[in-house]
C-alpha positions as CSV (number, residue, x, y, z in Angstrom):
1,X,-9.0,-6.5,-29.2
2,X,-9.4,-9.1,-26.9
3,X,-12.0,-8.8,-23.9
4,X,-13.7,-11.0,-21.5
5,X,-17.2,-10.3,-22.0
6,X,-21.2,-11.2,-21.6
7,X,-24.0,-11.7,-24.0
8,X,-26.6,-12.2,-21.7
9,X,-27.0,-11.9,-17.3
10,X,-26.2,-15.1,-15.2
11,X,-23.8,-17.1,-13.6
12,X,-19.9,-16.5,-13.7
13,X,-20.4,-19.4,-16.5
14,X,-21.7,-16.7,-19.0
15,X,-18.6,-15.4,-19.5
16,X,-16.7,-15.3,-23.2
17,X,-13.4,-14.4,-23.7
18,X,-12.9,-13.3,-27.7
19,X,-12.3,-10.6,-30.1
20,X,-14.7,-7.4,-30.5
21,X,-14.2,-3.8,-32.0
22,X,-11.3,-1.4,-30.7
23,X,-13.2,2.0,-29.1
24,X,-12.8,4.9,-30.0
25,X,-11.0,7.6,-27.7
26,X,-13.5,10.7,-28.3
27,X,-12.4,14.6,-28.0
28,X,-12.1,14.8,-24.2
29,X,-10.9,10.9,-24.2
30,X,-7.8,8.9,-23.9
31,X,-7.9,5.3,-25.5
32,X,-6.1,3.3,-22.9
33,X,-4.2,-0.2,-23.6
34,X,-5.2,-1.9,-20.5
35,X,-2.1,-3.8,-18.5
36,X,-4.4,-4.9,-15.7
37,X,-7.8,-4.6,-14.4
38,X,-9.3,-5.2,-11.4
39,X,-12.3,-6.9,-10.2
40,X,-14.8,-5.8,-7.4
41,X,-17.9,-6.9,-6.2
42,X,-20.1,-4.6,-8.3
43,X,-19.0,-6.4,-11.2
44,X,-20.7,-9.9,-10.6
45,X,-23.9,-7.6,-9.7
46,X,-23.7,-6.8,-12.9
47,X,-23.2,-9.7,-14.8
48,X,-26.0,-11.5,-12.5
49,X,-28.4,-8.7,-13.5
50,X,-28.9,-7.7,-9.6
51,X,-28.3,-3.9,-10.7
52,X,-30.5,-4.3,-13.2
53,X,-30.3,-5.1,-17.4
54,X,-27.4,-3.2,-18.8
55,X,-28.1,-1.2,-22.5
56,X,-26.5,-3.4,-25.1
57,X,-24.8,-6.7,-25.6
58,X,-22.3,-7.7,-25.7
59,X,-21.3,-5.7,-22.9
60,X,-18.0,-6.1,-20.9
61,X,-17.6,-5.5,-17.4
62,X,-14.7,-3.8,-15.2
63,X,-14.6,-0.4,-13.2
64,X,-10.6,0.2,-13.2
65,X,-7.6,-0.4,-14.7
66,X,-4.2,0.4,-15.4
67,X,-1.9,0.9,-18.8
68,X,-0.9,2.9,-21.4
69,X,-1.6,5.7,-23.4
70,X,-2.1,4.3,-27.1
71,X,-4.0,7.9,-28.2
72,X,-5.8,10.8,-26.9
73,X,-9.0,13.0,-28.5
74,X,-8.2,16.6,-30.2
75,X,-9.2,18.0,-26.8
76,X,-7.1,16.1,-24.6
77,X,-3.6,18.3,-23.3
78,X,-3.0,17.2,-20.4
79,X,-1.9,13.2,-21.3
80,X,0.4,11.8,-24.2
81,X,1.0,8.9,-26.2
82,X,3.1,6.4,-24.0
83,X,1.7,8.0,-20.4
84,X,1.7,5.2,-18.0
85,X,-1.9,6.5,-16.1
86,X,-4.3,4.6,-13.9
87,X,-8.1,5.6,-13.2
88,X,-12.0,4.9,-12.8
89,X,-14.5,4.5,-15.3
90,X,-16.7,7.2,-15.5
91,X,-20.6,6.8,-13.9
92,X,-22.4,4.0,-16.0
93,X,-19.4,3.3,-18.0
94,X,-17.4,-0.1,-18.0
95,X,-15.3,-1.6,-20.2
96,X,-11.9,-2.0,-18.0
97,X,-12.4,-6.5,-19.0
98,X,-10.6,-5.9,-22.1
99,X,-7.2,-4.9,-24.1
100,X,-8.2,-1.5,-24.5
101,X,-10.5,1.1,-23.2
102,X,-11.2,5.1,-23.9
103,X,-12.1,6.7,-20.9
104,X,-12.2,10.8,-20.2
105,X,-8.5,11.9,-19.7
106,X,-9.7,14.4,-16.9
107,X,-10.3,11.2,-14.5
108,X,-7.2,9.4,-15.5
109,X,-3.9,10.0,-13.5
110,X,-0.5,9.5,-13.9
111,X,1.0,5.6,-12.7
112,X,4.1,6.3,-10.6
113,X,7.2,4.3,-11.5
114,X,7.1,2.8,-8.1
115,X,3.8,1.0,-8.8
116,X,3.2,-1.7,-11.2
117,X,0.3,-1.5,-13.6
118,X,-1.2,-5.2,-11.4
119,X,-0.7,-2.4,-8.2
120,X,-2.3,0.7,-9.4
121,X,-5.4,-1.1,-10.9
122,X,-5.4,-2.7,-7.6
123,X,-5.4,0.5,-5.4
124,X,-8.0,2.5,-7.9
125,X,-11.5,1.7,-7.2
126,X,-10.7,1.0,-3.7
127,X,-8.8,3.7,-3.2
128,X,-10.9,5.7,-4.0
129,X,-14.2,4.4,-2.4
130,X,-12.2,4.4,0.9
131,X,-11.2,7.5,0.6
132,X,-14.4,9.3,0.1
133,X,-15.9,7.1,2.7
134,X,-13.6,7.5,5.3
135,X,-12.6,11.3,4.6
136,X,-15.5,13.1,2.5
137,X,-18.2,11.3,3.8
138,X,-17.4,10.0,7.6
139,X,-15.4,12.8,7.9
140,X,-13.1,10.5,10.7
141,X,-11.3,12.4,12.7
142,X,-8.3,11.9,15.1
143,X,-9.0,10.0,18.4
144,X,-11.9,8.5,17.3
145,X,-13.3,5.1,17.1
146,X,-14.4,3.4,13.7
147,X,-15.3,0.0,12.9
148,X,-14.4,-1.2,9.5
149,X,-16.5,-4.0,8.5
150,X,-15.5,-7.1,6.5
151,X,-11.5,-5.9,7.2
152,X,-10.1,-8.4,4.3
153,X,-11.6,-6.8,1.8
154,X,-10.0,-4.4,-0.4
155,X,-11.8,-1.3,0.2
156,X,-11.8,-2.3,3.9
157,X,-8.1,-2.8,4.0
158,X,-7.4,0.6,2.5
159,X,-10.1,2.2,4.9
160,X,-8.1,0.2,7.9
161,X,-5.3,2.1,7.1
162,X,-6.4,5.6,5.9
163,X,-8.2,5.7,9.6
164,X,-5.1,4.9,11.2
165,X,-3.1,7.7,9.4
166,X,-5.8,9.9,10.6
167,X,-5.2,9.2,14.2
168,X,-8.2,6.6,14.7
169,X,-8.6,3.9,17.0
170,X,-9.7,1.1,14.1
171,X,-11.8,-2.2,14.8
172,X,-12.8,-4.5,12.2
173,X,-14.3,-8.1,11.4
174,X,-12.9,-10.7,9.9
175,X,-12.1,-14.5,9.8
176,X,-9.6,-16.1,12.1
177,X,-7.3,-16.5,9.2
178,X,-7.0,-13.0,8.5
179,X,-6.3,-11.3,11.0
180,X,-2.2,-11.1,11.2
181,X,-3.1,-10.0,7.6
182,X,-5.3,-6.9,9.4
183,X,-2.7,-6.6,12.1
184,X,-0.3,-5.7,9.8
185,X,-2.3,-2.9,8.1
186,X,-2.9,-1.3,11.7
187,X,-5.8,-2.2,13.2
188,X,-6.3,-2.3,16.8
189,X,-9.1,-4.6,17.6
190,X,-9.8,-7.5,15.3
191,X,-13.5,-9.4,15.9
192,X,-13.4,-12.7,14.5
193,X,-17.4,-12.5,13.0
194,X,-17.6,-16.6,13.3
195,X,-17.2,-16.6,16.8
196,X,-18.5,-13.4,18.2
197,X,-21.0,-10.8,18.0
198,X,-19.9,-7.9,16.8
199,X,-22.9,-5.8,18.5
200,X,-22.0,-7.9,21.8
201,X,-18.0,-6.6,22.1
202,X,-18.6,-3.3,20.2
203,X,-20.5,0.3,21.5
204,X,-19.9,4.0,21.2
205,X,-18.1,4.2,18.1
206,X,-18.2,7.4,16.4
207,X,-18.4,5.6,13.4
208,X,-19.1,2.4,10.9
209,X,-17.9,2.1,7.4
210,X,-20.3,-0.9,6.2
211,X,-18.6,-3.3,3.5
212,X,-20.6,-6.2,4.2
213,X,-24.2,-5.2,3.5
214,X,-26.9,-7.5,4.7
215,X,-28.0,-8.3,8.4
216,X,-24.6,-6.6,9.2
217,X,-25.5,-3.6,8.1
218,X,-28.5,-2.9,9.9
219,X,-26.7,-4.5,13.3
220,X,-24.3,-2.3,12.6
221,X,-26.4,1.0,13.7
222,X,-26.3,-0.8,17.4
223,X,-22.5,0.1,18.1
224,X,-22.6,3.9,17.6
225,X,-22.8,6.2,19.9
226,X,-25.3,8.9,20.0
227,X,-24.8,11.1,17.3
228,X,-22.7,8.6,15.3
229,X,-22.4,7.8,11.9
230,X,-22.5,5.2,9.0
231,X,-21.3,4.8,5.8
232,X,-22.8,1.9,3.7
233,X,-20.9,0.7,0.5
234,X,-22.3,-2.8,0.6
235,X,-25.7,-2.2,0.8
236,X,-27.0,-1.2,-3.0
237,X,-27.1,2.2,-4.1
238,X,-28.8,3.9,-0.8
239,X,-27.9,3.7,2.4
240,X,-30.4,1.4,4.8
241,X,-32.9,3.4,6.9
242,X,-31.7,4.1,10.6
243,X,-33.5,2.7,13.1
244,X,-32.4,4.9,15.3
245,X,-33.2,8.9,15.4
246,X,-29.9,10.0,17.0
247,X,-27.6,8.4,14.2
248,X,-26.5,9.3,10.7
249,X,-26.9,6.9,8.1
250,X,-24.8,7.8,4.5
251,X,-24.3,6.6,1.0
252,X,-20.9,7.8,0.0
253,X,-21.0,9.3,-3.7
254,X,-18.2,8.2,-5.2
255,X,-17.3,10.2,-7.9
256,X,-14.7,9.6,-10.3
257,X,-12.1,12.7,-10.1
258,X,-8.4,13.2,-10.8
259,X,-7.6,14.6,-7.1
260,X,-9.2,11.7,-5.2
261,X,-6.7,9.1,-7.6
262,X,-3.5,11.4,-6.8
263,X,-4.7,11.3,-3.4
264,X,-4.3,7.6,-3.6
265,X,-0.8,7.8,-4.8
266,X,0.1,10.5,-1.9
267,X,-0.8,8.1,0.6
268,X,1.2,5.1,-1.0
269,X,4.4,7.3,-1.3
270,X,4.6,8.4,1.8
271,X,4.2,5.0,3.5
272,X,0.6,5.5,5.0
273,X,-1.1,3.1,2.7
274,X,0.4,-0.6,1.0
275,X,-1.1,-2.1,-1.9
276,X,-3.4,-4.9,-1.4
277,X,-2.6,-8.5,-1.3
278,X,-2.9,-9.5,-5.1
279,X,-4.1,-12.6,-6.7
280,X,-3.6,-12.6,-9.9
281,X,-5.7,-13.8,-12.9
282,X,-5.3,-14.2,-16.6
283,X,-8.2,-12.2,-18.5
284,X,-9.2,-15.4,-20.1
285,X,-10.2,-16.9,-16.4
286,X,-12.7,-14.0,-15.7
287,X,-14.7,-16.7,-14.7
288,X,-13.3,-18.3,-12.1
289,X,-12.5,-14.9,-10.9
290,X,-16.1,-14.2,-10.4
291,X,-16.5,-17.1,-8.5
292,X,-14.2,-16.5,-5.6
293,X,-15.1,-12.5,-5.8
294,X,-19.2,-13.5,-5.8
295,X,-18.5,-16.3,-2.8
296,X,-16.8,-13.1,-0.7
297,X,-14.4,-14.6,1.5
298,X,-11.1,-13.4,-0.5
299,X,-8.4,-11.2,1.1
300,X,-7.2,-8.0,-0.6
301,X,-7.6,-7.5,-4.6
302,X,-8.5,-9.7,-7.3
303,X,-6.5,-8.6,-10.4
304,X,-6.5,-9.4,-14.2
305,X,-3.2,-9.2,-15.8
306,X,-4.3,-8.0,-19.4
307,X,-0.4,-7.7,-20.8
């Protein structure tokens, strides 16, 4: 098969694109032929080595994808040859940078017709971060205020609107340039972060979902109100330390889970949640996909179209 891959950490430039051994779907597994992937930022953490040496080399990268069900393990019932199914890679698992891909069939769920395999792979990690973020962990309720930091982003954008199906009142941060792009997927207040300090226009929220990580994040404990919370998803794999005694500050565990994905697809259907604004790479350019996903200013998903 043909996958974009690494032989060693670095740059974006370490990248080859080239043939290596089909997987194997085991017993509980499904063997997937990927139609697209996406990219998200823990994906240049990993090739860079930031998270750390991975076990083997080559390895390849990627966290979601969508496709096709080429064959399943002796255990699998639930999925067929020719299922159209989207999903998550399992905990310390990638492998979604390449033609094909076996991943357990319990956390794969079915593609509906109405989304193509470039919008499902688009919606999955995301989705699914958002979700558990905005509804497991934050536990947002109706009439409340959130701010959603870094609005553009994918996860962001889906958190914008999830909060405003809840009943929120949403801010977020953002360029100049995006926000008729964050207008449009419902939020109320928009804080252009180049011109304005967020901790200077902002206070009381009930709560923060963190995208951004950095300086923002620890700012970001000065806009809550007393007994607030925060969610951090751009801060490494534990939430910063509060500085304050009478706010929360969480790490969302994002598992990987059937429900959460056909959660995801709920939403979509019934109009409360658009797919993100796509750009679209060939496999081949992981590369120079890196390189706009590393430099962070991109809008919506960065997608490989594998088929």
């Amino acid at each position: 098969m043909k996958a974009a891959y690494i032989e060693r950490h670095g740059g974006p430039e370490v990248f080859r694109y080239g043939e290596l051994p089909d997987p194997v779907a085991g017993a509980d597994e499904a063997l997937v032929e990927v139609h697209a992937a996406s990219v998200n930022a823990a994906d240049w953490k990993v090739r860079s080595g930031a998270n750390g040496t991975v076990g083997k080399f080559p390895y390849i990268l990627g966290r979601d994808c969508s496709g096709l069900v080429g064959s399943v393990g002796h255990d699998v019932a639930d999925l067929k040859v020719g299922d159209s199914v989207f999903g998550v890679c399992d905990r310390d698992r990638e492998g979604a940078y390449a033609q094909k891909i076996a991943m357990k069939s319990a956390i794969l769920a079915k593609k509906p017709d109405r989304l193509s395999h470039m919008e499902a792979a688009a919606l999955a990690l995301t989705g699914l971060t958002a979700l558990v973020s905005v509804e497991d962990t934050l536990r947002l309720q109706p009439d409340e205020t959130i701010l959603i930091q870094g609005g553009a982003g994918g996860v962001a954008g889906f958190a914008i609107q999830l909060a405003k199906h809840i009943g929120a009142h949403v801010i977020t941060t953002a360029s100049a340039a995006n926000h008729d792009y964050l207008r449009g997927l419902g939020a109320d207040e928009i804080i252009d972060y180049q011109a304005q300090d967020f901790t200077k226009v902002v206070a009381a929220c009930d709560a923060v979902l963190e995208t951004v990580g950095g300086d923002v994040a620890q700012r970001s404990f000065a806009v809550l109100r007393p007994g607030g919370r925060a969610a951090f998803i751009g801060s490494g794999p534990k939430a910063p330390v509060s500085p304050r005694d009478d706010v929360r500050s969480l790490r969302p565990a994002v598992g990987r889970d059937r429900a959460h994905l056909e959660r995801i697809v709920d939403l979509v259907e019934c109009g409360a949640v658009r797919v993100p604004e796509i750009t679209e790479y060939a496999l081949s350019d992981a590369a120079a996909a890196h390189r706009v996903s590393e430099a962070r200013h991109l809008r919506g998903k960065l997608v490989f179209k594998v088929r």
